[in-house]
N, CA, C and O of each residue as an XYZ file, in Angstrom:
364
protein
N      77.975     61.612    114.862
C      77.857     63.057    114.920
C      77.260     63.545    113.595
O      77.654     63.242    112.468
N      76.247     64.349    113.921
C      75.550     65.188    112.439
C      76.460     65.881    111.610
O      77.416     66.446    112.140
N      76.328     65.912    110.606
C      76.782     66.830    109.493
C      76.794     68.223    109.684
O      75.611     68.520    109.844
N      77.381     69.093    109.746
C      77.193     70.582    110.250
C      77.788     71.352    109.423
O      78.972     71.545    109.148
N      75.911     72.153    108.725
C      76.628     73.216    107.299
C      76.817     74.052    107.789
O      76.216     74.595    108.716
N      78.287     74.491    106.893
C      78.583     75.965    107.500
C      78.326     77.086    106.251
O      78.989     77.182    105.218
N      77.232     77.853    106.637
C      76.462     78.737    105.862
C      77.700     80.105    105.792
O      78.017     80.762    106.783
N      78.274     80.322    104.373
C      79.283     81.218    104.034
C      79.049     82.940    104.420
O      79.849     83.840    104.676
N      77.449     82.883    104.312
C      76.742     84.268    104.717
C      76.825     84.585    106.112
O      76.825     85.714    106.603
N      76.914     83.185    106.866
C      76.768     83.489    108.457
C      78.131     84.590    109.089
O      79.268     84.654    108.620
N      77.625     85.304    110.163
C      78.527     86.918    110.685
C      79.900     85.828    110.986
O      80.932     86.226    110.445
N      80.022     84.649    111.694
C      80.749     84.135    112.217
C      81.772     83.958    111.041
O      82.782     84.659    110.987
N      81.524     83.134    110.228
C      82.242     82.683    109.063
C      82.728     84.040    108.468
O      83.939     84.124    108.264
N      81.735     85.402    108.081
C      82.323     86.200    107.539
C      83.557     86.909    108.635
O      84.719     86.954    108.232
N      83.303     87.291    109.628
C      84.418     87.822    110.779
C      85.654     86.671    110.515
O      86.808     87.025    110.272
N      85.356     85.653    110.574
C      87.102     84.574    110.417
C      87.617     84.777    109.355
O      88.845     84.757    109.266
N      86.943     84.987    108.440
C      87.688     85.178    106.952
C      88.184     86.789    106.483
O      88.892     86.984    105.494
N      87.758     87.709    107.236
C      87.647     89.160    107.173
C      89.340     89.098    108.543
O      90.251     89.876    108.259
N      89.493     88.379    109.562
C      90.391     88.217    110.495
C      91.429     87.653    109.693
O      92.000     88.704    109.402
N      91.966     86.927    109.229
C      92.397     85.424    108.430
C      93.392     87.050    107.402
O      94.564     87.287    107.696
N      92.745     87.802    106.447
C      92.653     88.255    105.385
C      93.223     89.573    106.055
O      94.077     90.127    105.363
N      92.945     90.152    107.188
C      93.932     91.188    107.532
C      95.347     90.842    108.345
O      96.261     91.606    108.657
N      95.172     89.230    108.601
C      96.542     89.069    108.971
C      97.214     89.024    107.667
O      98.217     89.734    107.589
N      96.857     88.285    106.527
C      97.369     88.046    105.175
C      97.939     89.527    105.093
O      99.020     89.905    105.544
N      97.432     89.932    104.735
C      97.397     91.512    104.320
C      98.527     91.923    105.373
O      99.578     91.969    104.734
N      98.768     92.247    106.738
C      99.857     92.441    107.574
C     101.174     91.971    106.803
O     101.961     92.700    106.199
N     101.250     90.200    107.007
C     102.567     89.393    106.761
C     102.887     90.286    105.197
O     103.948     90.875    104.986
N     101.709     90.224    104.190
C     102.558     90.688    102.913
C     103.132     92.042    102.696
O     103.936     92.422    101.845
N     102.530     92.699    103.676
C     103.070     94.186    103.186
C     104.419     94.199    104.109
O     105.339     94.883    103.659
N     104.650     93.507    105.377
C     105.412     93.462    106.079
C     106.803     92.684    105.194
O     108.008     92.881    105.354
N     106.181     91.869    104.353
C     107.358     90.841    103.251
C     107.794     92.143    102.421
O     108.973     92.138    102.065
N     107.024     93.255    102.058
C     107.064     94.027    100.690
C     106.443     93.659     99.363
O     107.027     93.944     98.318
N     105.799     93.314     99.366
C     105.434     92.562     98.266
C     104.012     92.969     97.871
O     103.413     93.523     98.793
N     103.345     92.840     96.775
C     101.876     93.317     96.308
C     101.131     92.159     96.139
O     101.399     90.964     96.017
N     100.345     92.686     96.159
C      99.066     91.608     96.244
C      99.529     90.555     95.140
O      99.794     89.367     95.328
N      99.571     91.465     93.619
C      99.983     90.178     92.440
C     101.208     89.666     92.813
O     101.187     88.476     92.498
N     102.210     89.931     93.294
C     103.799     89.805     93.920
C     103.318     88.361     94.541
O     103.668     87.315     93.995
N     102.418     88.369     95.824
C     102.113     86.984     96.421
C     101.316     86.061     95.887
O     101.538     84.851     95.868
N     100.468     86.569     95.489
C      99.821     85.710     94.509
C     100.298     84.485     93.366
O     100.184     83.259     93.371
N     100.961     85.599     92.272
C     101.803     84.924     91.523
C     102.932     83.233     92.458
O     102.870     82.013     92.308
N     103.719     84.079     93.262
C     104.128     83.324     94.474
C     103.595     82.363     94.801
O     104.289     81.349     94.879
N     102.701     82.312     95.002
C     101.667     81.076     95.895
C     101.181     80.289     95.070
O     100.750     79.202     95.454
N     101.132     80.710     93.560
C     100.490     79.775     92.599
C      99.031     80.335     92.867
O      98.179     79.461     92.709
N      98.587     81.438     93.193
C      97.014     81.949     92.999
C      96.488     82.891     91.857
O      97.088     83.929     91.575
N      95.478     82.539     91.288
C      95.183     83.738     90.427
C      95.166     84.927     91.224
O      94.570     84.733     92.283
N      95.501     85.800     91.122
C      95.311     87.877     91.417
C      94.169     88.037     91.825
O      94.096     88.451     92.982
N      93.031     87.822     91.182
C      91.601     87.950     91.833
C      90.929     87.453     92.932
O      90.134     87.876     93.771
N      91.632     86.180     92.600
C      91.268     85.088     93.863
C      91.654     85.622     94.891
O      90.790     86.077     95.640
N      92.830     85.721     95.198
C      93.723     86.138     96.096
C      93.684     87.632     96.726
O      94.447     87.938     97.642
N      92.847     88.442     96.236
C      92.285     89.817     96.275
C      91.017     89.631     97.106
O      90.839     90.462     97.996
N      90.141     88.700     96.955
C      89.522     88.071     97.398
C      89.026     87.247     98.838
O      87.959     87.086     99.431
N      90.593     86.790     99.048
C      90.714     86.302    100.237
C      91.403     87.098    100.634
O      91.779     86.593    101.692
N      91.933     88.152    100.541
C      92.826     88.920    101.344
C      91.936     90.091    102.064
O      92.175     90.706    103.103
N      90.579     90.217    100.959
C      89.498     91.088    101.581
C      88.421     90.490    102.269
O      87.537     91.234    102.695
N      88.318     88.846    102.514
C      88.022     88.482    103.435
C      86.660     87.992    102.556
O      85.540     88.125    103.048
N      86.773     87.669    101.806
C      85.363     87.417    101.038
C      85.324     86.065    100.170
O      84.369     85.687     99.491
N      86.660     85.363    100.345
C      86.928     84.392     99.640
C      87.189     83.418    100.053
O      88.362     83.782    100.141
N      87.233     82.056    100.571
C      87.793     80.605    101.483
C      88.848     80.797    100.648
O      89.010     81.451     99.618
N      89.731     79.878    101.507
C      90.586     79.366    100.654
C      91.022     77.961    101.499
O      90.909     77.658    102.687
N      91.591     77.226    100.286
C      91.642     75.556    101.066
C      92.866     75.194    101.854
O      93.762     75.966    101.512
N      93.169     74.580    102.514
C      94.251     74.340    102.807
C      95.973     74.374    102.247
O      97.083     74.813    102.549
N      95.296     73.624    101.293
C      96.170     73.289    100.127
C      96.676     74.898     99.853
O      97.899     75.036     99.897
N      96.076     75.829     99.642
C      96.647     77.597     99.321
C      97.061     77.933    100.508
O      98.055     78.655    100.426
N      96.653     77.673    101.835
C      97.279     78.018    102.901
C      98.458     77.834    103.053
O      99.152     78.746    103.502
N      98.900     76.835    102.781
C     100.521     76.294    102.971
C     101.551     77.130    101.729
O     102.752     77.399    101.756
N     100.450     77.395    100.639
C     101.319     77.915     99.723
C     101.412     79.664     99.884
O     102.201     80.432     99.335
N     100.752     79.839    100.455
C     100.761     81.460    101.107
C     101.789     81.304    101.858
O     102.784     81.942    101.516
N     101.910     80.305    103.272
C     103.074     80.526    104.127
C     104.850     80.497    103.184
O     105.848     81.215    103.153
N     104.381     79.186    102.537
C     105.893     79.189    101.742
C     106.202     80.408    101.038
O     107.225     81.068    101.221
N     105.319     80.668    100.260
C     105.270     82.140     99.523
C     106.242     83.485    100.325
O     107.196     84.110     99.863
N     105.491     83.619    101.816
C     105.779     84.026    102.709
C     107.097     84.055    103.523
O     107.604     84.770    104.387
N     107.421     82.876    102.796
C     108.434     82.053    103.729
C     108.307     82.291    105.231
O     109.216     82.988    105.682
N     107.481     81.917    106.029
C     107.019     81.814    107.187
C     106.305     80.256    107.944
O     105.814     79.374    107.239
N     106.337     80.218    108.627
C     105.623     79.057    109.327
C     104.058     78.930    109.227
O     103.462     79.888    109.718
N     103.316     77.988    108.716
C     101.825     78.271    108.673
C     101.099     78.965    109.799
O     100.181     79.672    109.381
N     101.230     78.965    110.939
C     100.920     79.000    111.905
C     101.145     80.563    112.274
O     100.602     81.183    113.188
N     101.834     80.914    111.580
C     102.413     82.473    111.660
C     100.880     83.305    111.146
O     100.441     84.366    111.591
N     100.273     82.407    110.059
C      99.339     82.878    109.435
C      97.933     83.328    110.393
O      97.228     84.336    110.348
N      97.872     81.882    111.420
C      96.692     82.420    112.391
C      96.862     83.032    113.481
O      95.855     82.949    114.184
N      97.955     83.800    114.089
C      98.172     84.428    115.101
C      96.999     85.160    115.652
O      96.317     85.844    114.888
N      96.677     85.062    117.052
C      95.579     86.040    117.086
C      96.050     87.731    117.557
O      97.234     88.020    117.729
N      95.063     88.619    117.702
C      95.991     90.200    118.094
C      96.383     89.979    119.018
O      97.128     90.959    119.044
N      96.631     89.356    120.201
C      96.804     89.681    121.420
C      98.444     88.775    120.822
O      99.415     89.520    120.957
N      98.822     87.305    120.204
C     100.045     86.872    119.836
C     100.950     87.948    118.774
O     102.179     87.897    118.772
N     100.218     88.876    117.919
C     100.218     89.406    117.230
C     101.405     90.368    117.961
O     102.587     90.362    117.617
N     100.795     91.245    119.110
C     101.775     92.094    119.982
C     102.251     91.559    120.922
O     102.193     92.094    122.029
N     102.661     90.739    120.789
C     103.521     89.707    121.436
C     104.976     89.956    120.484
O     106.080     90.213    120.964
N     104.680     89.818    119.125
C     105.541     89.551    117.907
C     105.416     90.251    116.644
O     105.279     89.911    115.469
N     105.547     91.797    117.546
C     105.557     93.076    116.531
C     105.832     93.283    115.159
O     105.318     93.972    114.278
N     106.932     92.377    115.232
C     107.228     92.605    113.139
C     106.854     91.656    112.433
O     107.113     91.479    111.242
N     105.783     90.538    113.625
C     105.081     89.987    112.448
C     103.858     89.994    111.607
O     103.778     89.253    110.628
């Protein structure tokens, strides 16, 4: 199987990470907590993490897991889509 770049500019990539970054944004305000509040938490710099929360930033796996713990939530909590979303109102 070919190698397949994934171009960071492409609408697709930007919509998942812009999706990804308003669930972030949901779970933390729903925790109480501020942007530096989770950050710090997760072991992320503030900017970074400002970053991906506005949907403009990857982030690796490795920060994913530390967002959920942060969170104290299940990783998986993280990709809910809207339709699971109102399924599971206070999350």
């Amino acid at each position: 199987m070919p190698h397949m770049h994934v171009d960071p500019a492409h609408a697709a990539v930007l919509a998942r990470r812009q999706t990804f970054g308003r669930r972030l944004r949901t779970l933390r305000t729903a925790a109480g907590l501020s942007q530096a509040q989770l950050a710090e938490a997760a072991g992320l710099n503030r900017v970074f993490y400002v970053g991906v929360e506005g949907g403009k930033r990857n982030v690796s796996l490795d920060k994913v897991f530390a967002l959920a713990e942060a969170l104290h939530i299940e990783v998986t909590e993280l990709f809910r889509s809207p339709d699971e979303q109102a399924d599971h109102p206070t999350l």
